[in-house]
SERO-4910 file (N, C-alpha, C, O; in steps of 0.05 Angstrom, whole numbers):
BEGIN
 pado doro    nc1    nc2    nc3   cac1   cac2   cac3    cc1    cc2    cc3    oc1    oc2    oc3
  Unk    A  -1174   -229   -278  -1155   -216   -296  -1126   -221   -287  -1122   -225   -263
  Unk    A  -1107   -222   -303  -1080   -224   -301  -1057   -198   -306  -1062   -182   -325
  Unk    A  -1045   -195   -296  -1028   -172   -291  -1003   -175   -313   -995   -198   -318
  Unk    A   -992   -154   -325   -967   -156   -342   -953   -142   -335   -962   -119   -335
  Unk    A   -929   -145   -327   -911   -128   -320   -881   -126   -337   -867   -145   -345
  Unk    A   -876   -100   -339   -853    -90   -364   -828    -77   -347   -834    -59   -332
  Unk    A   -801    -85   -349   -789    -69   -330   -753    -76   -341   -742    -97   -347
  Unk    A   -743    -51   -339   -715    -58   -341   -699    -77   -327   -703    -78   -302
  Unk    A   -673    -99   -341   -658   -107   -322   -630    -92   -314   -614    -81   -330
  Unk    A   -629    -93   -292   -602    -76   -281   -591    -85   -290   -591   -108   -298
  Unk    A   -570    -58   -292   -547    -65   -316   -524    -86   -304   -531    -89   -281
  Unk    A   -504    -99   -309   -489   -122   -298   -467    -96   -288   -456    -79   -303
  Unk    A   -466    -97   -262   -443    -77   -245   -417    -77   -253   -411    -99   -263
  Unk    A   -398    -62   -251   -364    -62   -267   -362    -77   -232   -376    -76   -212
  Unk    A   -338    -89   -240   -320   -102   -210   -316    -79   -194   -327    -79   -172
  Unk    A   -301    -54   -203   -299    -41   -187   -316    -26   -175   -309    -10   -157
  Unk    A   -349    -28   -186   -371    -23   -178   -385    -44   -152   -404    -38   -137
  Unk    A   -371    -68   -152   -389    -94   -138   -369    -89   -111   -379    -91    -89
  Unk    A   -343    -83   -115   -324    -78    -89   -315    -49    -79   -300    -42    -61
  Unk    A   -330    -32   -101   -326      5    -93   -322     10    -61   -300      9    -50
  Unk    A   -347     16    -49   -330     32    -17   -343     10     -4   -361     15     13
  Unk    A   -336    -13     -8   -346    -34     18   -318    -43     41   -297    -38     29
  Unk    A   -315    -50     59   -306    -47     77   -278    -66     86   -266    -74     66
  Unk    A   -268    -72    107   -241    -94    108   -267   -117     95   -267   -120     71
  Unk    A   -286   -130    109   -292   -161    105   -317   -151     79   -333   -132     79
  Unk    A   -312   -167     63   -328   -171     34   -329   -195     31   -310   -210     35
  Unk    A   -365   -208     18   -362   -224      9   -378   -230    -19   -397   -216    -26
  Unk    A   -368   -249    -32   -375   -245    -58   -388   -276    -57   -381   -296    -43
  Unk    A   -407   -274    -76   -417   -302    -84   -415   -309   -117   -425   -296   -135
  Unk    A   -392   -343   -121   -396   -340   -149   -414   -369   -154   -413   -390   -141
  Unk    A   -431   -361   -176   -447   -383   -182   -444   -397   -207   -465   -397   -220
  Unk    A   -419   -411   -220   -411   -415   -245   -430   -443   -250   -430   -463   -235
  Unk    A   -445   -439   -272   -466   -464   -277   -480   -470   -263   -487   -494   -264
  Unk    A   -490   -453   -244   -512   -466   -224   -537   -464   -247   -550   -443   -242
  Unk    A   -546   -475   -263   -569   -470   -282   -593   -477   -276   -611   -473   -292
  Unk    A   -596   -489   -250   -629   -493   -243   -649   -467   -242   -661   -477   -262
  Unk    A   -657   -453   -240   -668   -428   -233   -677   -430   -208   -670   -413   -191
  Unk    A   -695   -450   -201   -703   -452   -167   -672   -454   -149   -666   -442   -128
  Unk    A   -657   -471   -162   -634   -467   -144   -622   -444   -141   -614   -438   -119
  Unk    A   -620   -425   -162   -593   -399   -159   -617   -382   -149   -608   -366   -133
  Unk    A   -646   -378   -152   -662   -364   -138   -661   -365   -109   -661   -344    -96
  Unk    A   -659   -395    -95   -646   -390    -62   -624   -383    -56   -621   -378    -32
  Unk    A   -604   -381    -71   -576   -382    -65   -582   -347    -66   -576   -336    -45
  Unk    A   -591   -330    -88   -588   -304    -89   -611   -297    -54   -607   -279    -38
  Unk    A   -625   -310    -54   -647   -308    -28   -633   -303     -5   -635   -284     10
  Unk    A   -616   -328     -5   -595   -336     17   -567   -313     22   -557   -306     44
  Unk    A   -560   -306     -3   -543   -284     -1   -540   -262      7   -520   -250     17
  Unk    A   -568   -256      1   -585   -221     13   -584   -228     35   -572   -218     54
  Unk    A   -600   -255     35   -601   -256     74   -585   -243     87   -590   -223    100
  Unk    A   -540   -264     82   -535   -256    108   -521   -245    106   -501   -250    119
  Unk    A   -522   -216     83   -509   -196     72   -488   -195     51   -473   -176     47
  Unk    A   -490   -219     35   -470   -203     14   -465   -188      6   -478   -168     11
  Unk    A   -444   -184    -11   -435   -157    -30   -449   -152    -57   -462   -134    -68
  Unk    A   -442   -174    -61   -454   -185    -99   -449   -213   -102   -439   -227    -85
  Unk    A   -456   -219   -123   -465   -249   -139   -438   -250   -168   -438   -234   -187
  Unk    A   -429   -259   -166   -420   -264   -201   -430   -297   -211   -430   -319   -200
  Unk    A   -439   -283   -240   -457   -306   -254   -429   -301   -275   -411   -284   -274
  Unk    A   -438   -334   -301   -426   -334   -313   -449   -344   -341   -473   -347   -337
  Unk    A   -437   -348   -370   -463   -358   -388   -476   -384   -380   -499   -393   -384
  Unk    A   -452   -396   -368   -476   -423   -362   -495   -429   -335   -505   -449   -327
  Unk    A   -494   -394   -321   -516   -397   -292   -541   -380   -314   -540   -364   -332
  Unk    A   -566   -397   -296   -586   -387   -302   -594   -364   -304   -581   -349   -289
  Unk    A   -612   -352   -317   -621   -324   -310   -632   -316   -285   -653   -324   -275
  Unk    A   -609   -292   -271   -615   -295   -251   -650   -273   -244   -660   -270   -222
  Unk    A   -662   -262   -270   -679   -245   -277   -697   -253   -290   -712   -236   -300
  Unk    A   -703   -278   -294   -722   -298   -302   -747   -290   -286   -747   -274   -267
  Unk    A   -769   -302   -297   -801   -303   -278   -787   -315   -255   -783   -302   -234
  Unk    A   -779   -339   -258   -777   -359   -243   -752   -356   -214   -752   -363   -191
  Unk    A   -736   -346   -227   -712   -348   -202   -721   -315   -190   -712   -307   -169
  Unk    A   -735   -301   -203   -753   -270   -184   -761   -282   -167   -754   -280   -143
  Unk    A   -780   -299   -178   -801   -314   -153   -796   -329   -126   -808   -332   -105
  Unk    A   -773   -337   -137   -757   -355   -119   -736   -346    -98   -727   -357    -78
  Unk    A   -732   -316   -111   -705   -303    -93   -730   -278    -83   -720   -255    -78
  Unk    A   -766   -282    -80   -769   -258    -69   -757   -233    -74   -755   -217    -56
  Unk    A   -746   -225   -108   -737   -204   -111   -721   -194    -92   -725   -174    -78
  Unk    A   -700   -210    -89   -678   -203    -83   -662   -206   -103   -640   -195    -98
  Unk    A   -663   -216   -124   -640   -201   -140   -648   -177   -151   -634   -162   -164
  Unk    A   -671   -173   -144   -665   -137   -147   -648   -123   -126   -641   -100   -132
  Unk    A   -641   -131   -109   -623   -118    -88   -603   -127    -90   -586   -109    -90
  Unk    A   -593   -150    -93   -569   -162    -93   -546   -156   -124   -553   -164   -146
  Unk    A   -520   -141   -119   -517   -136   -148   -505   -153   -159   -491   -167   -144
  Unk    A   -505   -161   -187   -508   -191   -191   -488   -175   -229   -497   -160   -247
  Unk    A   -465   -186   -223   -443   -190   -243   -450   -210   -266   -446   -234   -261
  Unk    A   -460   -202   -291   -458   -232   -304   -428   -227   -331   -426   -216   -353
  Unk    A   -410   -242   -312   -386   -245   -320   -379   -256   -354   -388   -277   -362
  Unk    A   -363   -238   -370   -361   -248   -400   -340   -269   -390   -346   -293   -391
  Unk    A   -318   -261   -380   -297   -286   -374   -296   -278   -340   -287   -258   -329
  Unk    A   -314   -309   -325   -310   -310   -295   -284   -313   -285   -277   -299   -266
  Unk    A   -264   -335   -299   -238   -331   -294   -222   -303   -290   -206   -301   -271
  Unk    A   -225   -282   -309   -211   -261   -311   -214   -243   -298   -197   -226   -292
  Unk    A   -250   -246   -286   -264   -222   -264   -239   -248   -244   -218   -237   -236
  Unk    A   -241   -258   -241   -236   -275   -206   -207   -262   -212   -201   -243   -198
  Unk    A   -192   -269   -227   -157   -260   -232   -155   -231   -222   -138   -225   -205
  Unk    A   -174   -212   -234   -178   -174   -222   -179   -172   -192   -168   -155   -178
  Unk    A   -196   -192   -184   -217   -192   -161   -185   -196   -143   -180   -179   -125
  Unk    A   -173   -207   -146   -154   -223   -125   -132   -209   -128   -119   -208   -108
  Unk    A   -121   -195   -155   -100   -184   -153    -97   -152   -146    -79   -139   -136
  Unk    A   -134   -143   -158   -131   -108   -148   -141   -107   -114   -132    -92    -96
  Unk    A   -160   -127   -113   -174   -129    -84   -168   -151    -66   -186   -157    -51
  Unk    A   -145   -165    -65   -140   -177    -49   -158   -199    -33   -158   -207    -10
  Unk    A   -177   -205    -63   -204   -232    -54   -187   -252    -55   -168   -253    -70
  Unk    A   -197   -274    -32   -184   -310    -39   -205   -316    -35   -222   -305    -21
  Unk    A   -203   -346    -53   -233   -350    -69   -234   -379    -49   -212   -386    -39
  Unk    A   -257   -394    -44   -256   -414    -32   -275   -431    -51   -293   -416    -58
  Unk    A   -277   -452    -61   -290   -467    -75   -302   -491    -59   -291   -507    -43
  Unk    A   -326   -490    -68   -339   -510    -44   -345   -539    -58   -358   -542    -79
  Unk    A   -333   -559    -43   -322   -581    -64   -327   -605    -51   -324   -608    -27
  Unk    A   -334   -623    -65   -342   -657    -55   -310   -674    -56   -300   -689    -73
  Unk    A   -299   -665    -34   -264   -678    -30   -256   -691     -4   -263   -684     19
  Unk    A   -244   -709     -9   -235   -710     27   -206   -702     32   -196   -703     54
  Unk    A   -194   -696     11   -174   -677     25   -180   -642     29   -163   -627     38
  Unk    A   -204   -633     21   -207   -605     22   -218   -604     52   -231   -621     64
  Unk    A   -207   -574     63   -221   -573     93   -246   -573     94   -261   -560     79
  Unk    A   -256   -593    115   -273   -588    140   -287   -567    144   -276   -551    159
  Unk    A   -317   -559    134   -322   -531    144   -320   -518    169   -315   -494    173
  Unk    A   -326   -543    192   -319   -526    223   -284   -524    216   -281   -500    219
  Unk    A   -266   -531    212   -243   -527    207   -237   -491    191   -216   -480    185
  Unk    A   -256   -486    190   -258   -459    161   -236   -429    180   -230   -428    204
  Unk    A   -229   -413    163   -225   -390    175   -231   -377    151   -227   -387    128
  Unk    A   -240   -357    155   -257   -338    128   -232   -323    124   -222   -322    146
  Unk    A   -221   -315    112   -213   -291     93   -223   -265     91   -247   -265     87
  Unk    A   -216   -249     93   -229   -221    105   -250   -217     76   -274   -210     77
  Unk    A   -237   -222     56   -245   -216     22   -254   -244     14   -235   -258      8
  Unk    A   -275   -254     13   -275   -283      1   -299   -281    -16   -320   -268    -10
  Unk    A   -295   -292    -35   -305   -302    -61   -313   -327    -56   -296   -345    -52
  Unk    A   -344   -331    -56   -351   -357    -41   -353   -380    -72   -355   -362    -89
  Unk    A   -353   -396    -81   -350   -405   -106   -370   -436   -104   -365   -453    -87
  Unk    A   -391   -439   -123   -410   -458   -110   -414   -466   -131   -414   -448   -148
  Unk    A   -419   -497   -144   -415   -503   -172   -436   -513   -179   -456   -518   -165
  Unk    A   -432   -518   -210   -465   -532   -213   -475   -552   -199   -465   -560   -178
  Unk    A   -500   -565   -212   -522   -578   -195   -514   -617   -192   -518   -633   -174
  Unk    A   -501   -619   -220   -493   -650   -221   -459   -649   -216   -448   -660   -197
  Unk    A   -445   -630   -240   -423   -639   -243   -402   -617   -219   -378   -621   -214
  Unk    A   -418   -595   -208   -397   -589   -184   -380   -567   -196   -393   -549   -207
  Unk    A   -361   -564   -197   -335   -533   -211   -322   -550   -227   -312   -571   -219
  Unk    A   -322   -542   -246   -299   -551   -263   -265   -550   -255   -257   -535   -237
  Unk    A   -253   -562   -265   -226   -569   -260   -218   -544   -258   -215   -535   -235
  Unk    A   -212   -527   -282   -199   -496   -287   -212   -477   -271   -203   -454   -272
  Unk    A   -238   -483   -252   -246   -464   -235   -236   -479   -202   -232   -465   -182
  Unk    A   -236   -495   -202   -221   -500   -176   -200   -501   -177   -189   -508   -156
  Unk    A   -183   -496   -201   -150   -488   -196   -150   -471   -193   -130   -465   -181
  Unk    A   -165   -449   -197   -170   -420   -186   -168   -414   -157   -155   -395   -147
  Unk    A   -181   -432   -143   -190   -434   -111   -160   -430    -98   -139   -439   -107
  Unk    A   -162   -415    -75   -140   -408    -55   -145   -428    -35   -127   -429    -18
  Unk    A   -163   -444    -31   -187   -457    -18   -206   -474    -20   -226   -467    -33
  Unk    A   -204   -497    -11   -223   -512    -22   -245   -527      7   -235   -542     24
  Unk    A   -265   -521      7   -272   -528     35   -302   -550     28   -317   -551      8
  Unk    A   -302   -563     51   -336   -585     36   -348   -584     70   -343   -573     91
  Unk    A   -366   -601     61   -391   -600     86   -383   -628     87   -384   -643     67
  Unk    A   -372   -637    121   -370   -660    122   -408   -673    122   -429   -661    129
  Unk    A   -403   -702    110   -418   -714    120   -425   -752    118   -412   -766    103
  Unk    A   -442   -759    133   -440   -786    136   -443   -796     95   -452   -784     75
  Unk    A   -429   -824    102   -426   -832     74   -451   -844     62   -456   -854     40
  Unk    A   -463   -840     84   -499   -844     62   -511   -835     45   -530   -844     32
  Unk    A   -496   -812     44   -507   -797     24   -481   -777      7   -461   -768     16
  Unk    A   -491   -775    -18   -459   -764    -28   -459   -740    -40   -443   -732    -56
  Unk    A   -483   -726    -30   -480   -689    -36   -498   -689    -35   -514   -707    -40
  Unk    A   -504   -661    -25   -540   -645    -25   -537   -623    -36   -515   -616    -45
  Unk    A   -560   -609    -37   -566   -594    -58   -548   -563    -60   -545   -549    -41
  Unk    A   -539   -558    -82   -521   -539    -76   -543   -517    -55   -535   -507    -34
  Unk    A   -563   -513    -64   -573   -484    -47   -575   -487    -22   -573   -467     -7
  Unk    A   -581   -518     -8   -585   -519     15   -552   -519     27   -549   -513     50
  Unk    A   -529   -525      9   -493   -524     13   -501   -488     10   -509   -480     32
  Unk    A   -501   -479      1   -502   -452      1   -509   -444     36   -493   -432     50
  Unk    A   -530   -451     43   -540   -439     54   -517   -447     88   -508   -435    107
  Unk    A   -518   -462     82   -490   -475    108   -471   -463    107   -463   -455    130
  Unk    A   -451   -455     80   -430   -446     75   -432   -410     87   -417   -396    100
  Unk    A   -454   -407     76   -464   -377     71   -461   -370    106   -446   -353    116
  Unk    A   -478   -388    120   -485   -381    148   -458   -377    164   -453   -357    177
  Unk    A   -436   -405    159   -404   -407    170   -388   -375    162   -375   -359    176
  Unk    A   -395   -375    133   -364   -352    134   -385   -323    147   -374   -306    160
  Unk    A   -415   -321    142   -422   -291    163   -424   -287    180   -426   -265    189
  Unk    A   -425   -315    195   -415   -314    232   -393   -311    235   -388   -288    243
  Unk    A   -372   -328    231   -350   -316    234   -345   -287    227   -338   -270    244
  Unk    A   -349   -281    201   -344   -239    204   -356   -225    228   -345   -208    243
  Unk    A   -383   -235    228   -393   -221    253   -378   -227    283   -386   -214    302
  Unk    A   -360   -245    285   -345   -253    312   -317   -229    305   -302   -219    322
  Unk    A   -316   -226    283   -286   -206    278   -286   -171    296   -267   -156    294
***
């Protein structure tokens, strides 16, 4: 026999609900077009891990409440509170001007820093782009920050969730050294 299960999705949190009484260091994860579902399912996985605050989604990231990205994030996006932004630009503009977030965009550049080069931002908005085409132009003019994963020229990007998971690890060690 097979099991059916019926269940509300949490409601999408107000900003000032995702940054209410959390503390000097916050971090935020944004996932604009990450639309794979196995992908934004590790990335929300990876988030809980090494404590985020919240997630902001936008219409073109996958459901992050799908069968599929549940399965994949181990229901952690039931724990993780997860923003799905009408205009991501406008939450990031609030985010930075009432709460003093700087956003870092994680980017395939060779003039953007060096991740061992990184210094976290007490408030950062981690910003991780889709699966082929990366952040759009108007979302990395947003960026206070633009940081990449060096690596040898054999290869010319890996997978955002496994970049997630590098990026994710750099800026929560460093908080934890603060």
């Amino acid at each position: 026999g097979g099991l059916l299960g019926c269940a509300l999705r949490p409601p999408s949190p107000q900003l000032s609900e995702l940054v209410g009484n959390l503390g000097e260091v916050q971090t935020l994860v944004a996932c604009p077009g990450v639309s794979d579902p196995q992908n934004l399912g590790v990335i929300i996985r990876l988030a809980t891990a090494f404590g985020a605050d919240g997630m902001l989604a936008d219409h073109r990231t996958a459901d992050p409440f799908s069968r599929r990205t549940l399965r994949v994030s181990t229901g952690s996006a039931l724990k993780l509170p997860i923003r799905l932004c009408q205009n991501l630009a406008d939450d990031i503009t609030r985010l930075r001007d009432d709460w003093q977030f700087e956003v870092a965009g994680a980017v395939l550049d060779q003039q953007a820093v060096p991740l061992q080069e990184v210094t976290r931002p007490d408030r950062l908005i981690l910003m991780l782009g889709n699966e082929t085409h990366g952040l759009a132009d108007e979302l990395v003019d947003l960026c206070d920050h633009r940081w990449t994963i060096p690596m040898t020229d054999l290869v010319d990007s890996i997978n955002v969730s496994a970049a997630a998971g590098i990026f994710l690890y750099t800026v929560f060690e460093q908080a934890r050294r603060k």
